[in-house]
C-alpha positions in Angstrom: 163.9 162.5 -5.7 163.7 160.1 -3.0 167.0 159.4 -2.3 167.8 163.5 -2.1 164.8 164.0 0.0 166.6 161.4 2.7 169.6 163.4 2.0 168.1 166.6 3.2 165.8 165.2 6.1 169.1 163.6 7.2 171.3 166.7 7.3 168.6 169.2 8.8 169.7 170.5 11.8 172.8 171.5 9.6 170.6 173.3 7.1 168.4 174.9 9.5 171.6 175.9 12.1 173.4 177.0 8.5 170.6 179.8 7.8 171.0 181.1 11.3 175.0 181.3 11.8 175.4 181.9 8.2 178.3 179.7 8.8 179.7 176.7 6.6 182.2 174.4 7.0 184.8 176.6 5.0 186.3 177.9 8.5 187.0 174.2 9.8 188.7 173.6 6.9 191.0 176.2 7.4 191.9 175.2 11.0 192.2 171.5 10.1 195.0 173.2 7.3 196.5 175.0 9.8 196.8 172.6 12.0 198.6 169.9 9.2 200.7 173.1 8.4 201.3 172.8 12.5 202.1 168.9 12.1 204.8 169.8 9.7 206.3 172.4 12.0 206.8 170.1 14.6 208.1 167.2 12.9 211.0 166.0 15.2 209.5 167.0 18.5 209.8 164.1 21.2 206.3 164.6 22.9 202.7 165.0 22.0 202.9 168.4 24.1 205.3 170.1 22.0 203.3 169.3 18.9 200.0 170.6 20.5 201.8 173.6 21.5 203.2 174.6 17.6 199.0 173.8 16.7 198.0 176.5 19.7 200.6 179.1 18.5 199.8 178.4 15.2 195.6 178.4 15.0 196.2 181.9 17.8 196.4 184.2 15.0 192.5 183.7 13.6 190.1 185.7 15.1 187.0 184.1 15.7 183.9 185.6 16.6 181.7 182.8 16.8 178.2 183.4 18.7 175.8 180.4 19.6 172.6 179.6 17.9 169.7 181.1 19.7 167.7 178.3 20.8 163.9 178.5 20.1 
């Protein structure tokens, strides 16, 4: 009990920001997939800005509507 009470007190703005965006870390995931989906697409490019372009064309097609906690 201990050891998951440290867990929690640890992690609590998360908890507390989680119950007012709703939001977990599923839609992260997603962009860090799309984005290894991107590095595989631009295998063979010769420059860093290629490959950050293929990521930006890529991640463009989500719509995210993403509004900032209101701070109390």
């Amino acid at each position: 009990m201990i050891k998951v009470a440290k867990t929690i007190k640890r992690h609590e703005i998360g908890i507390q920001r989680w119950f007012i965006t709703k939001m977990t870390n599923g839609f992260l995931e997603s962009v860090n997939s799309l984005v290894q989906a991107s590095k595989c697409k631009a295998r063979g490019y010769r420059s860093i800005r290629n490959y950050i372009a293929v990521i930006y064309a890529t991640v463009n097609k989500l719509a995210i509507n993403v509004q900032p906690p209101v701070a109390k």
